[in-house]
N, C-alpha and C positions, 0 to 999 in steps of 0.2 A: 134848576131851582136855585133860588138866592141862598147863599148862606150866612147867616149872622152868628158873629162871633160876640162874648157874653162873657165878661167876668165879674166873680163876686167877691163883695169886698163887709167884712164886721168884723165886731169885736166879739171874745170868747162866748157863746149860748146864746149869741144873737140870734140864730138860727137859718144859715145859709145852707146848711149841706140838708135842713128838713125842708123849708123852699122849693128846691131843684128837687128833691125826693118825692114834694106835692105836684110840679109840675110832669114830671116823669107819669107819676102815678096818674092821673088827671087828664093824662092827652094820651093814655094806655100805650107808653113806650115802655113798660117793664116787661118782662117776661114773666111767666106763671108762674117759673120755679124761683125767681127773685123775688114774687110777692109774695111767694111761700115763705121763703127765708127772712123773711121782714114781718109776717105774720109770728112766725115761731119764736124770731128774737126779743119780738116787743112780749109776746105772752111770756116768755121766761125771765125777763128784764120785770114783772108785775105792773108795765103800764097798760090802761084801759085805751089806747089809744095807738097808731102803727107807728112807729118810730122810724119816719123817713131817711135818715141819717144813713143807714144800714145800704143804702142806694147809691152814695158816693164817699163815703167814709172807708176806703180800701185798706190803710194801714191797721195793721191787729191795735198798734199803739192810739189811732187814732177813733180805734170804734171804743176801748176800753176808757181813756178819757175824755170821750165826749168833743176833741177839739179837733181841728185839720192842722194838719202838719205841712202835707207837701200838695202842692198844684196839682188834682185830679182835673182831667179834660172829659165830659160826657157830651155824650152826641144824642139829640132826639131830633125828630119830623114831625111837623103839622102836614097836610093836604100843601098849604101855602108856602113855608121854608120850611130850611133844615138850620137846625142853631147846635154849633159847639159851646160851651159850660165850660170855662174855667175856673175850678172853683177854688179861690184862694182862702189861704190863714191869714189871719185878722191878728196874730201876735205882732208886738213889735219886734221881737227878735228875726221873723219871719217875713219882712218888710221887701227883702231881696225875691221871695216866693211870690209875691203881689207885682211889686213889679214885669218879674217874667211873664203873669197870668195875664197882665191888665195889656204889655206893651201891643198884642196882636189881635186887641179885641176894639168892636165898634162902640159894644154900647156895657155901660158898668150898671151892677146893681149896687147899691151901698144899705146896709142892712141897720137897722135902728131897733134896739128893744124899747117899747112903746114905755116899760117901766123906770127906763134910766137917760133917755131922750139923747141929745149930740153930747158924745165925752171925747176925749184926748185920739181915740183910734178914728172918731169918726173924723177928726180936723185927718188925720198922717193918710186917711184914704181920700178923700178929695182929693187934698192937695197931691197924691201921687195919679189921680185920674188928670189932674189940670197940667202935671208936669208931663203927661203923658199924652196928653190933647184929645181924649175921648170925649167927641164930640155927646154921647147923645149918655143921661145919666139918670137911673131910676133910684129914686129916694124910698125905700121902705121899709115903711113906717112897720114893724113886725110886734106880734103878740100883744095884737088890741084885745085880744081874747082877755086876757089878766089885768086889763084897764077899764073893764066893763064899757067898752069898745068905744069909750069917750072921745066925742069928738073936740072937747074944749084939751085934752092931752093930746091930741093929733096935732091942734092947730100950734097949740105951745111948742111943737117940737117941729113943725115945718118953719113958725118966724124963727127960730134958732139957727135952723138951718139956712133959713134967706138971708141971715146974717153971716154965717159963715162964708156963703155965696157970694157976698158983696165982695171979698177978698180978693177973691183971682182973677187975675190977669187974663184967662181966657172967654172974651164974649162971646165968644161964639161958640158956645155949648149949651146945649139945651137940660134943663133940670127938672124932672117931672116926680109929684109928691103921689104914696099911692099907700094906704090905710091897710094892713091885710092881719090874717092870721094860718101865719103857713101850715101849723099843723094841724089846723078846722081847713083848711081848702078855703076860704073866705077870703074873697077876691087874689085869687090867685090864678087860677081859670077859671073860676065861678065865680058871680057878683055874689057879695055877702049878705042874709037878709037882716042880719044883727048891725051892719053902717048905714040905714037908709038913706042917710044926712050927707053918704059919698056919692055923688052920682061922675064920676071918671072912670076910665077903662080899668079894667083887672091885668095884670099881669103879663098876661100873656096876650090879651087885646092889644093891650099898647106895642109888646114886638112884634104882633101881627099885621099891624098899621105901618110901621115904621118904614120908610122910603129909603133907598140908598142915599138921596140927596142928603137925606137927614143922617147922616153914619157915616161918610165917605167924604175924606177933606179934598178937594180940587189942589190940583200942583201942575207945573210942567214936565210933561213927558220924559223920564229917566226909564232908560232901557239897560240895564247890568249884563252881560253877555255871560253864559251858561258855558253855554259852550258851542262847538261851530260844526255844523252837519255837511258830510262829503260823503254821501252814499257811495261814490262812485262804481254806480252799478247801468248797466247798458241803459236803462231807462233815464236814469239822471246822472249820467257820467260828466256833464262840467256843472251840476246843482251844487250852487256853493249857501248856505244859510246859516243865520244866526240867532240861536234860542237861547230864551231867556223869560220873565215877568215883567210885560208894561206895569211902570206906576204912573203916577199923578195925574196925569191926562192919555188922553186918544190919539191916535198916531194912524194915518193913513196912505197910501199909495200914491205919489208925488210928492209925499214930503223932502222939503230940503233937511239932510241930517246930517251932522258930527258926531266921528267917533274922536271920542277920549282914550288914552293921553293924546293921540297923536295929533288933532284935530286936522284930520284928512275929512277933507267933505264929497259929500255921495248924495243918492236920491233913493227913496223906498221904492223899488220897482212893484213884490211881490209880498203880501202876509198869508202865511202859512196858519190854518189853526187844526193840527192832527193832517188829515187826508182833504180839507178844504181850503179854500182858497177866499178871500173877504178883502174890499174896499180901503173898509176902516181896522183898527183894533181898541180895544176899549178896555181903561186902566183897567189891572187886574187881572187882565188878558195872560197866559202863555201861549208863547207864539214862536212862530220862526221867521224872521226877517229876510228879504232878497233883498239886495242893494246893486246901483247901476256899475258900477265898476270896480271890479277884483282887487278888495284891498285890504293891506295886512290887519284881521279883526281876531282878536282872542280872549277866550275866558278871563274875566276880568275888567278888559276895558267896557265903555259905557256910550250907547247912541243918543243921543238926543238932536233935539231939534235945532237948527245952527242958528235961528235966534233964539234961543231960550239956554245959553249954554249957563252952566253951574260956578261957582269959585271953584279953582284951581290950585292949592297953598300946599304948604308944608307946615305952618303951624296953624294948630287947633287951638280954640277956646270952649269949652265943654262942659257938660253936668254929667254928671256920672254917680250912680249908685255902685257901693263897691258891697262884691259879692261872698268875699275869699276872706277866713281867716288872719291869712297873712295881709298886716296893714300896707295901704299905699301910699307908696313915700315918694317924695320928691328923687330922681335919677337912676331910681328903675327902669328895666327897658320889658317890653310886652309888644307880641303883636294886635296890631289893627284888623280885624273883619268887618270891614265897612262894602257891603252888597260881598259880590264875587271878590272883591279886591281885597289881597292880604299885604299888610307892610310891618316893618318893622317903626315902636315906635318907643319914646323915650318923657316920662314925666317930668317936667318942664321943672313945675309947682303945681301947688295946691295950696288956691287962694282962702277958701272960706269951705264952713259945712251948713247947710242950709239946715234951718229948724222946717219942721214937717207939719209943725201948729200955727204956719204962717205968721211967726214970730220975729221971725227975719233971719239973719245968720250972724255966725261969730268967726274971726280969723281963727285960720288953722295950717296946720304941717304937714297933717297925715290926714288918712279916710280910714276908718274901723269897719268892719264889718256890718253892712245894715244905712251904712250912711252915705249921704247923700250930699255933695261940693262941686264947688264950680276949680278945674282941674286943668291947668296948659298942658299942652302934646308936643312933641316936635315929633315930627315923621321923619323916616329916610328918604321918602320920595312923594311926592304928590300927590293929592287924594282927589276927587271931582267931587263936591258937594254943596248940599243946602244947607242952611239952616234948618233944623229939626222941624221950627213953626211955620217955614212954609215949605216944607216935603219932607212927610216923615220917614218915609222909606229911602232918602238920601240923606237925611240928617240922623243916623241912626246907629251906633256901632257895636261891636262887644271888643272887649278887650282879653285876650288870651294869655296866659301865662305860658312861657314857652319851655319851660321846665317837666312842668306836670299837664302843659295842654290842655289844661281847666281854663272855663270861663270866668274870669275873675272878677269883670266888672261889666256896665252897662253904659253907654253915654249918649250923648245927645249933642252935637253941635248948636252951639251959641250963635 
């Protein structure tokens, strides 16, 4: 079954974590004794109405003031997929939290109170779905219920938004407007009969429609090696394999390939997927590779296709959101986690901090916490990569602190 990955993106009592709590409810993913506990909270809270929030609101701090704090993941199935929920906070101090949610998801929701229409959080979450390249983007329009479900406030807050759209750099992302009221269930799984004036998909129509083409960026074939399988056991005593995750493209049996660093070239003899054997593999795929001649291949290095090889460098040019307390300054050193590959790496500079309200950017020295610069690397040694915007899963790193072993930062090759 496909799985769609799903983050959400508002500002404070926009109502993301009541949303996902109507969708939950609505496609009877809850369980009894959670509806229970969501029945009793709302009756002792004095609302005439269920308080879905109580469904992904896990921290005690986050159910008591009403807001999210940290990145909840909820998992529900329809008949047709299965969709992970990450449900991010909409604070700006919490900016770093959004980006971890959004980097591994396909499709974003960005949440709008129908009463206060595109404000400053709504510009910092686009812009961080556009730096993030999530192709496929739902606009909604939340709590028509409080606007006597006007559709002349609907359309004033979609042109605002097709204005803010005009901004970004990425055309190739799809933006879809959609009218609801998450805690009446109105077009959320159910069509609303208070919009009759909406006639477009509910909620969950629309990711039930959605095609991988539409959610899934095309790249060249990068294979990161896991690690290398030698049973050697009487049945497969010279089985030599190489597992790992196909990204950006499909990879199949006679392919001509190079492994990275070494660029030793080989041919796919064999894809392994568990206890069967296949042709093709297809991005996304885990897999184990056979290759035609015995060659030194290790966790870490990288196969691809020997025409389609990556840049090769020691210096980076990058965006990076920084995660950590501690500011980032120019001649620090941190390691690189770029795929399997770890290196030791050293900040160069830091050119600029980009505004988040598509305002542009201003020179700068440091990265604060939350913020967001364009940051030079040098490396110890060599990295194999893309550019972010054309292979995200090779254009993509963390930065580790090697002190405390915390994830300090996020980046993106330029």
């Amino acid at each position: 079954m496909e799985v769609l990955k799903i983050a959400t993106a508002g500002s404070v009592d926009d109502g993301k974590s009541t949303l996902i709590g109507r969708l939950l409810y609505d496609t009877k993913s809850l369980t009894t004794d959670k509806i229970e506990a969501i029945e009793k909270s709302s009756k002792q809270k004095g609302y005439d109405y269920l308080d879905f929030s109580l469904a992904t609101d896990g921290l005690v701090a986050e159910r008591e003031q009403g807001i999210t704090i940290d990145v909840a993941h909820i998992y529900f199935s329809t008949a047709k997929k299965s969709y992970i929920i990450a449900d991010t906070p909409g604070h700006v101090e919490y900016t770093r939290n959004m980006v971890t949610g959004a980097s591994t998801s396909q499709v974003s929701i960005i949440l709008i109170d129908a009463r206060k229409g595109v404000i400053e959080q709504t510009y910092r979450h686009f812009f961080i779905n556009n730096l993030l390249r999530v192709k496929e983007v739902i606009v909604a329009v939340n709590k028509m219920d409080l606007v006597d479900y006007s559709e002349e406030v609907y359309n004033k807050i979609k042109a605002d938004f097709q204005a803010l759209n005009a901004k970004s750099t990425f055309k190739e992302q799809t933006v879809s407007y959609i009218p609801l009221s998450a805690i009446n269930g109105g077009n959320v799984v159910n069509k609303s009969e208070n919009m009759p004036w909406y006639d477009g998909q509910t909620v969950l129509e629309h990711l039930e429609n959605l095609e991988p083409k539409d959610v899934y960026e095309k790249g060249q074939a990068r294979f990161p090696v896991q690690t290398v399988i030698r049973p050697k056991t009487e049945e497969y005593h010279d089985f030599r394999g190489y597992a790992g995750k196909l990204y950006g493209d499909n990879i199949k049996v006679g392919d001509a390939v190079t492994v990275l660093p070494s660029l030793t070239e080989s041919t796919v003899t064999n894809i392994h997927f568990f206890d069967k054997q296949f042709d093709e593999a297809t991005a996304g795929s885990s897999i184990t590779l056979e290759l035609e001649n015995d060659i030194n291949v290790t966790r870490g290095d990288m196969i691809v296709k020997s025409n389609e090889l990556p840049k090769i460098e020691k210096d980076i040019t990058t965006t990076v959101c920084w995660m950590d307390s501690k500011k980032l300054v120019p001649g620090t050193k941190y390691f690189i986690q770029h795929n399997t590959n770890r290196v030791l790496a050293k900040i160069e500079s830091i050119k600029n901090v980009i505004a988040t309200d598509y305002s542009g950017s201003t020179p700068a020295t440091q990265l604060a916490i939350n913020e967001i610069g364009e940051v030079n690397i040098k490396l110890s040694k060599a990295i194999y990569f893309d550019a972010y915007n054309d292979n995200k899963s090779n254009g993509a790193f963390i930065l580790i602190d090697a002190a405390t072993n915390t994830t300090a930062g996020v980046g993106f090759i330029n």
